[in-house]
N, C-alpha and C positions, 0 to 999 in steps of 0.2 A: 098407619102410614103406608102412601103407595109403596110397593115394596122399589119401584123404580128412582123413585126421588134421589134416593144415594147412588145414582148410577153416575159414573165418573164418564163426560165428556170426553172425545179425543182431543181436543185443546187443553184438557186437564193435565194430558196426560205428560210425561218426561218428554223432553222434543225429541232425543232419540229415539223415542216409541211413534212419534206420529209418520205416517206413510210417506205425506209430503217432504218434511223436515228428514225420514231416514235416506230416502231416495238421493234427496240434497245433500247429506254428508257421505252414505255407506256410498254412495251407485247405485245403478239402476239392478244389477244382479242384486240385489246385498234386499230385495224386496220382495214379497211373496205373493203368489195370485193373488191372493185373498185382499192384499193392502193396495196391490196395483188396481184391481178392483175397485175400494174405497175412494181411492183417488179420482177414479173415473165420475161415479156417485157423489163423492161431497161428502153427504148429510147420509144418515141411519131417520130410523123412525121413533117413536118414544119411545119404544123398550129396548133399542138395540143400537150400535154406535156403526156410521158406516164399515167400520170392516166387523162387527158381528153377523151383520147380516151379510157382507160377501160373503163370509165362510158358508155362511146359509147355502144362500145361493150357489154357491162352488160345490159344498155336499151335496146337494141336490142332486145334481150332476155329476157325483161320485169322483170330482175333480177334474173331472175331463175336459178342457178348453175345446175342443173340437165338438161337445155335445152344447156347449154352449155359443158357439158360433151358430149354428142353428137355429136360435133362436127368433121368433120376432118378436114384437112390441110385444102385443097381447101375452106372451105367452112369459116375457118378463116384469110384462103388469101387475101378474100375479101375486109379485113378492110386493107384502107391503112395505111402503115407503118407496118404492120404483113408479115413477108414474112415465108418463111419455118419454120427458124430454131425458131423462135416466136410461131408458131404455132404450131411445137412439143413438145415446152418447154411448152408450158401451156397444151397438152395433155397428158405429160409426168406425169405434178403437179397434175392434176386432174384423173390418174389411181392411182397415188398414193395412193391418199386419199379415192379412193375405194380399195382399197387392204390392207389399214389397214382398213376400217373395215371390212372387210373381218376379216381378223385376231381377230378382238376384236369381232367376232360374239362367241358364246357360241357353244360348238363342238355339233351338235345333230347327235349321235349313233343308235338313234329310232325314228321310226315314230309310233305314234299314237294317231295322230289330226294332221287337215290341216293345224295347226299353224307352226309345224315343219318342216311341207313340205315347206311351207315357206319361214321358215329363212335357211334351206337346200339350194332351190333353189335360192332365190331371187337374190346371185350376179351374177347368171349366165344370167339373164333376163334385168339387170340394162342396162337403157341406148343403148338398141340394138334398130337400125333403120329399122330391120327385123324379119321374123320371127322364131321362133326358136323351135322343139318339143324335149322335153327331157323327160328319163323314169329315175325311180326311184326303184331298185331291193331291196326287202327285205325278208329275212328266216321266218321259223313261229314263231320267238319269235319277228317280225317287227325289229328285228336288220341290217342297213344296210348294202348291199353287192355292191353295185354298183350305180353310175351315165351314161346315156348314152347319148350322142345325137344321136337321130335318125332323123332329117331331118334339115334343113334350108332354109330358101325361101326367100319370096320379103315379102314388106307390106303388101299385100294382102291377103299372107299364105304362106302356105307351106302342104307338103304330108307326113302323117305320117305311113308309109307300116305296117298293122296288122304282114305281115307273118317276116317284121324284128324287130317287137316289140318282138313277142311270141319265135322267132327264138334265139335272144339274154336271152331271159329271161329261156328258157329252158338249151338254154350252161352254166347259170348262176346258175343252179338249185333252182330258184327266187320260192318263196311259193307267192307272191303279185308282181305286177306292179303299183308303182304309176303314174299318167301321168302330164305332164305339158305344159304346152305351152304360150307365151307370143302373147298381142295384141300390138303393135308398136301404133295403134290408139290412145289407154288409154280407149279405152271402153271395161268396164270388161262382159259386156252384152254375153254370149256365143252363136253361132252363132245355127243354124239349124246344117249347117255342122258339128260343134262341139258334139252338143248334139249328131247325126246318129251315128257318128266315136265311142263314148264313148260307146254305147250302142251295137256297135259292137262289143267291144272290150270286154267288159265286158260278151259277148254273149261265144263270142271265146275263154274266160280265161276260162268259164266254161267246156269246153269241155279236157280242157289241166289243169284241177285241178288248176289253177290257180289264186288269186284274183287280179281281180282290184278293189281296194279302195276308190280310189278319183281319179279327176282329177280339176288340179287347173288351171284357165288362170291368167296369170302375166300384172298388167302395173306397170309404178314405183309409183303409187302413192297407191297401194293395190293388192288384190287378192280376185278371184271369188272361192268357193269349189265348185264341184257338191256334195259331199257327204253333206257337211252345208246345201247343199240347196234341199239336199231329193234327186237329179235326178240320184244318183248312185242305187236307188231301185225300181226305176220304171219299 
């Protein structure tokens, strides 16, 4: 006998035990990844019942919602019983839920501390499997006037052109450039290259009356300043 044949359904199962049916009485707390998951999915595969395989899927990933927002299609095709439209649907629920907080972040109009740059930048950094350098335009009252990307690359980096930082920042009539850039690694450690480019830049703003402030590197789990850490004065 297949050994799966006596595998009990989640419609078998007590309705307080089904995801949909506990969401519907306990709340939406009172649910665990793994079943909000399910939910998302429907249906499991022949050997597994949709929240066996979330948990799968969630181990995988050692639990971590933020290594699973990462994700794309192919890479949740993987799991059998995920096919496309599973794996939109759960990348769909999980932009989601980065776009409301987006929404629920607090509007910051000014920069002055790295903390702003921050929560400014951070949803543009969340969850990116590359690299990404973005400038930050503001007048001399640090009120802001623009966000820009100027470059994109691989994990390894990306090229950030002085002459289209300064270029953009001058058509902007920018009094500061703040700069930013994310490390996909998670190491906040700034590189050699990092430091050069900064210090070029900051070389070059003085020539074009212009300041550079800070320059923050991104992972999701914090953020590096060089101004915090003194190397904007060196």
């Amino acid at each position: 006998m297949d050994q799966y044949e006596n595998r009990i359904s989640i419609k078998a199962w007590a309705e307080e035990d089904r995801p949909r049916e506990k969401l519907l009485t306990l709340g939406r707390r009172a649910v665990s990844d793994a079943e909000l998951l399910a939910i998302l999915i429907g249906s499991g595969n022949r050997n597994e019942t949709a929240v066996e395989l979330s948990k799968r899927i969630l181990h995988s990933f050692e639990n971590d919602l933020g290594r699973l927002g990462k994700l794309s299609v192919s890479d949740l095709s993987r799991f059998n019983g995920i096919g496309d439209a599973k794996a939109i649907t759960i990348i769909a629920a999980l932009e989601l839920g980065r776009r409301r907080k987006e929404t629920e972040q607090k509007h910051v109009g000014k920069i002055t501390r790295s903390a702003d740059l921050h929560q400014l930048m951070s949803r543009y950094f969340e969850d990116l499997n590359h690299e990404e350098f973005w400038i930050v335009l503001t007048n001399r009252s640090h009120r802001i006037i623009g966000k820009y990307l100027i470059s994109k690359g691989g994990q390894a980096g990306t090229i950030a052109d002085p002459k289209i930082i300064f270029q953009t920042a001058l058509e902007n009539h920018a009094a500061s450039v703040f700069l930013s850039h994310n490390h996909p690694s998670g190491n906040l450690t700034p590189s050699q290259q990092d430091i050069a480019l900064t210090r070029k830049l900051i070389a070059a703003g003085r020539l074009f009356d212009i300041e550079v402030p800070d320059h923050l590197i991104f992972t999701n789990h914090g953020y590096y300043s060089f101004a915090d850490e003194g190397i904007m004065s060196d």
